[in-house]
C-alpha positions as CSV (number, residue, x, y, z in Angstrom):
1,X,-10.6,25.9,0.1
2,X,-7.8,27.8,-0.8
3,X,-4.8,28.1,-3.5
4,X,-1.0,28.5,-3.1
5,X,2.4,27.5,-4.6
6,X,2.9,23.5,-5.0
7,X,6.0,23.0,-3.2
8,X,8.4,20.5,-4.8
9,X,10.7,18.5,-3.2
10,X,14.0,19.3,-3.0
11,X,15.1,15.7,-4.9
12,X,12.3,15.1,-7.0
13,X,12.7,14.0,-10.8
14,X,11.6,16.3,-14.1
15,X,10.1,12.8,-14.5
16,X,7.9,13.6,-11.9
17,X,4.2,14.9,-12.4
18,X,4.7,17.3,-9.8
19,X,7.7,18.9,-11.3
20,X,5.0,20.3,-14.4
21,X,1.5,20.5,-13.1
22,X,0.5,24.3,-11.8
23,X,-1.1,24.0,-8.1
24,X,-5.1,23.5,-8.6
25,X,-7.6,24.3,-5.6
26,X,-7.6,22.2,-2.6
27,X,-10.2,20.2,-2.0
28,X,-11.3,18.6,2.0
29,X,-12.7,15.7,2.4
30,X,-14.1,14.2,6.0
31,X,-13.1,10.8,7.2
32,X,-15.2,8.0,5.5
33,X,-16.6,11.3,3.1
34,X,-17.1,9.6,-0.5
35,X,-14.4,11.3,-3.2
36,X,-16.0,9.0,-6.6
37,X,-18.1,6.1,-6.9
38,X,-17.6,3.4,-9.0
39,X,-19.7,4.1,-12.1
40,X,-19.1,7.6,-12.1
41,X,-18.0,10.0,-15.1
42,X,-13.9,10.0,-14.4
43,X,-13.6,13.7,-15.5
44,X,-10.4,14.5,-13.5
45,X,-7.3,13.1,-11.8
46,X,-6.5,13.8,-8.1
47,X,-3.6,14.1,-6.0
48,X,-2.9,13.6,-2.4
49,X,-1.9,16.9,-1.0
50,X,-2.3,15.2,3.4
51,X,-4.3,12.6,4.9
52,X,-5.1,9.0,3.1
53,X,-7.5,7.2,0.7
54,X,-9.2,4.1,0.2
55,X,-9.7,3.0,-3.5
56,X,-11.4,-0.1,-4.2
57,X,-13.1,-1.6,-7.0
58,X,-16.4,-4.1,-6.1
59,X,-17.7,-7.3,-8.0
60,X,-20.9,-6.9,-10.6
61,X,-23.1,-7.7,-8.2
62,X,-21.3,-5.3,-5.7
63,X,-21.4,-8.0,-3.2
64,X,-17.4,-7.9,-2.2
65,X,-14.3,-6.0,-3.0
66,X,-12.0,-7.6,-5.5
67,X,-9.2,-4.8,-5.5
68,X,-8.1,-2.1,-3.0
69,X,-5.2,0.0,-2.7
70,X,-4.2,3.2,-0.1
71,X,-2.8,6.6,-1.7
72,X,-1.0,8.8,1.0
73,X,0.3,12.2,0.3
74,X,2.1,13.1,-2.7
75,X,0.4,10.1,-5.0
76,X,-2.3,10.0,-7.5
77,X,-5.2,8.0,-8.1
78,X,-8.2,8.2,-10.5
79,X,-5.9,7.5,-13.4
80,X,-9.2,6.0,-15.3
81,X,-10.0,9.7,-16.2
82,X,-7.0,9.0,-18.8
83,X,-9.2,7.3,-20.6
84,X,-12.6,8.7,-21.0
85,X,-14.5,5.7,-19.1
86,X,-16.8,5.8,-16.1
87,X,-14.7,5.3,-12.8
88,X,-14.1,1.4,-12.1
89,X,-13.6,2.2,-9.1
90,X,-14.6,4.2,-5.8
91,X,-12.6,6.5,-3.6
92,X,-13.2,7.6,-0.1
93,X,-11.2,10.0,2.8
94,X,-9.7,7.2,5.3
95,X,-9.5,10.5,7.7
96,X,-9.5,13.9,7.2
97,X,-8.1,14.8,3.7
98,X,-6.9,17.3,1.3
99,X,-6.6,17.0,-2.5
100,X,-5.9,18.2,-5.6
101,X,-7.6,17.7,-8.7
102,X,-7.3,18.5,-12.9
103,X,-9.5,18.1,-15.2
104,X,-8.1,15.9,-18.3
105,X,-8.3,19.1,-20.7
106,X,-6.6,21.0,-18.1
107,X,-3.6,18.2,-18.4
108,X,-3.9,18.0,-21.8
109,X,-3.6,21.7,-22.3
110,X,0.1,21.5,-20.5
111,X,1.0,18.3,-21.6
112,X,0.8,20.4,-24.9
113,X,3.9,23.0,-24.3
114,X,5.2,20.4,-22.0
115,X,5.7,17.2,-23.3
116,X,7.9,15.7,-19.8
117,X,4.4,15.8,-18.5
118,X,3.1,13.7,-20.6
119,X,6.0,11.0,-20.4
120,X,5.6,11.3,-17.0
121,X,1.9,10.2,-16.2
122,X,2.8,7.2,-19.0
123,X,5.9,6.2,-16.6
124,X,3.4,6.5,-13.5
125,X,0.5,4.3,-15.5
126,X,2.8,1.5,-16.8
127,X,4.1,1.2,-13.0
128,X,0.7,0.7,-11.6
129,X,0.3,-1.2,-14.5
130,X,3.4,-3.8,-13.8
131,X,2.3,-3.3,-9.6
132,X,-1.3,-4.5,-10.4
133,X,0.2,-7.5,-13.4
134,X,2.3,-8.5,-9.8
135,X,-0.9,-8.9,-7.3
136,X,-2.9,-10.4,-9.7
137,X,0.2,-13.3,-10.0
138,X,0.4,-13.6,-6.4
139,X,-3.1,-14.2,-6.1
140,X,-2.8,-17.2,-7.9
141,X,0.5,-18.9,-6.9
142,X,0.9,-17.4,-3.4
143,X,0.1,-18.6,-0.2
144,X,-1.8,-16.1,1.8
145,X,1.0,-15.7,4.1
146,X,3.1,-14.7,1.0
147,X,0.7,-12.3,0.1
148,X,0.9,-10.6,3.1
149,X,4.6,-10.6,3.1
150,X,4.8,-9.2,0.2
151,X,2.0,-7.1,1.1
152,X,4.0,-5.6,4.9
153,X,6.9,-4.9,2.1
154,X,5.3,-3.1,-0.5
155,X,3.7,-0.7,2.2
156,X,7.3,-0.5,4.0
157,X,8.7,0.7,0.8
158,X,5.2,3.2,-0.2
159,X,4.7,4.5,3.1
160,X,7.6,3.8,5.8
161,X,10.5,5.6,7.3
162,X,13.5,3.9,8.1
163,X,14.7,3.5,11.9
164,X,17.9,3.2,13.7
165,X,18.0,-0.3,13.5
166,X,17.4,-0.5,9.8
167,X,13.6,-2.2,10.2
168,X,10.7,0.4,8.8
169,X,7.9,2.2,10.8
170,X,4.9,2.2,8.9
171,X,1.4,3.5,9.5
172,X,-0.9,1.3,11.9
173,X,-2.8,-0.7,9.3
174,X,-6.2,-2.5,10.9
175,X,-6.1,-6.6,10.1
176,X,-9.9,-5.7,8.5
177,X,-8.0,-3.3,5.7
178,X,-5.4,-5.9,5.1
179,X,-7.6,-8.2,4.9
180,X,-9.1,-6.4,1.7
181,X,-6.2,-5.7,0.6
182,X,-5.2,-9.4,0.2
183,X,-8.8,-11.0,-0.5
184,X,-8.8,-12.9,3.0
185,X,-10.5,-12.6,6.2
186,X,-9.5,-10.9,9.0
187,X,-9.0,-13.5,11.3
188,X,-6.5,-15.6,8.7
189,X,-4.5,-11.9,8.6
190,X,-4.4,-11.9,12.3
191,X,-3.1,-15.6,12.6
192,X,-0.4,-15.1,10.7
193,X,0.4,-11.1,11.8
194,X,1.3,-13.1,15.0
195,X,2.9,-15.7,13.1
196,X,5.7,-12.8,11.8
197,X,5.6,-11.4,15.1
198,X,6.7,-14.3,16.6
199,X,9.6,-15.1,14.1
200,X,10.6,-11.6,14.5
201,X,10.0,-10.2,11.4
202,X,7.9,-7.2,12.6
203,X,6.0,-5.5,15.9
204,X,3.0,-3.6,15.8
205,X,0.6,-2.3,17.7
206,X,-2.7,0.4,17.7
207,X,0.0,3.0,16.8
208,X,2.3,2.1,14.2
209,X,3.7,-1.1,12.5
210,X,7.5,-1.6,12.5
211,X,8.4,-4.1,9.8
212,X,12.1,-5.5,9.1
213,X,11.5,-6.2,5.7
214,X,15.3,-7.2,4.6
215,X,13.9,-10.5,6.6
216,X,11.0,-10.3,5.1
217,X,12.2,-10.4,1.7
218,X,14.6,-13.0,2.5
219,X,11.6,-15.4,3.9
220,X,9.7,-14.4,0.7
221,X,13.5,-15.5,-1.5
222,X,13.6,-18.6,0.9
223,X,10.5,-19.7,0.4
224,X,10.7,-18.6,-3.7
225,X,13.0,-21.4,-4.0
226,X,12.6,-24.2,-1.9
227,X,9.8,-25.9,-4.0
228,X,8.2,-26.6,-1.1
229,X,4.2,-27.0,-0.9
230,X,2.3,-24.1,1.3
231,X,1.9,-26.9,3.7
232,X,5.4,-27.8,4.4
233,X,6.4,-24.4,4.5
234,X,3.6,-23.6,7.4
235,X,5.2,-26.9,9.1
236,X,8.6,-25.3,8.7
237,X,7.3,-22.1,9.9
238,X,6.1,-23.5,13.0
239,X,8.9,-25.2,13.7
240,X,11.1,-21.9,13.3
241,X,8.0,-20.3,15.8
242,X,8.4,-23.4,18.2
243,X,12.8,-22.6,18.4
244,X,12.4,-19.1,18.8
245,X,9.4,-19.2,21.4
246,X,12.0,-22.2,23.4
247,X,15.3,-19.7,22.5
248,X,12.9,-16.5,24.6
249,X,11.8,-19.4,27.4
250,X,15.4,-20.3,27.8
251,X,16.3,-16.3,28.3
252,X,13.8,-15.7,30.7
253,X,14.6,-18.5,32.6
254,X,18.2,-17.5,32.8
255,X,17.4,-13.5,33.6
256,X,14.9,-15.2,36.6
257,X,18.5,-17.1,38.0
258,X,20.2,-14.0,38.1
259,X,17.6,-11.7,39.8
């Protein structure tokens, strides 16, 4: 463990929690290495200093997970220590980690001499707030392949840098965590991960996922408005699959005439 300086970035907001809070002692965690369990006294609020983390919350009976999200570096989590309740949650180190943490008196005690701070974390709650009020509605009007568009977007936009050709490279995200992530199985994430694929709305591999999620968003708007039923929208998705995989047959068979 050690201390230091928080560095702040050269663009970020007063707004911003990191623009007020002193640095705190870093804290490692290994991969898969428990950081809370749901149930737990929340006594303090962490921050992603490098690496990733898994929090998801579990049914009553602990049987499945009914909500999961991913914090990278620079984001917080364990915002239930706001409040004074047990963790609903649980947290663990996707790899090898490094966090901060502070106490609630500890914010308290700054939020006190600086008030930004505390505006700040309310901003930062009411957007998680608004983000979860937005999965929970497209649980229960979207198809599953919405979901996961909307899903490859949202991580574009939390966790992607932009490339030459205006698509977004993203981490490589295993169809298993997806799968959580949308309240599916893994083999329905990996039917229609191809299915995108193929209509050229992203590539991936073990490495990293490259989205284009201007056509993503676009499919999601198309499909927003058509007032079509998930099933004809599958048919018209195959149909789009079946042109494009004729369009690259066509190609091939034209480079193989000129070799």
């Amino acid at each position: 463990m050690e201390t230091g300086t928080m560095p702040l970035a050269a663009n970020q907001s007063l707004e911003d929690p990191l623009s007020c809070l002193p640095c705190s002692t870093l804290l490692d965690f290994r991969t898969k290495e428990a950081i809370f369990s749901q149930g737990q006294p929340a006594l303090s609020l962490y921050l992603v200093i490098s690496g990733k983390v898994k929090v998801y919350r579990t049914s009553e009976t602990g049987g499945h997970q009914v909500l999961m999200d991913i914090y990278q570096a620079d984001e917080f989590f364990g915002l239930s220590a706001f409040i004074g309740k047990p963790h609903y949650e649980s947290a663990f180190a996707m790899e090898n980690t490094q966090l901060m943490s502070w106490t609630t008196d500890e914010i308290e005690g700054i939020a006190a001499t600086r008030p930004q701070l505390a505006m700040a974390f309310i901003k930062l709650v009411v957007q998680r707030c608004h983000e979860s009020e937005s999965r929970v509605e497209s649980f229960a009007v979207d198809s599953i392949q919405s979901r996961l568009a909307r899903a490859l977007v949202r991580f574009s936009e939390r966790f992607g840098h932009e490339l030459e050709d205006d698509t977004i490279e993203i981490m490589a995200l295993p169809h298993e965590l997806i799968a959580q992530y949308l309240g599916t199985s893994r083999e329905i994430v990996t039917h229609f991960m191809i299915r995108f694929r193929r209509l050229g709305y992203l590539r991936y591999s073990r490495r990293e996922v490259i989205v284009d999620a201007h056509r993503l968003r676009n499919w999601l708007n198309a499909h927003a408005t058509t007032g079509m039923s998930p099933q004809e929208l599958a048919c018209e998705s195959v149909k789009q699959e079946t042109a494009n995989d004729r369009r690259r047959l066509d190609q091939k068979k034209v480079r193989t005439a000129n070799a």
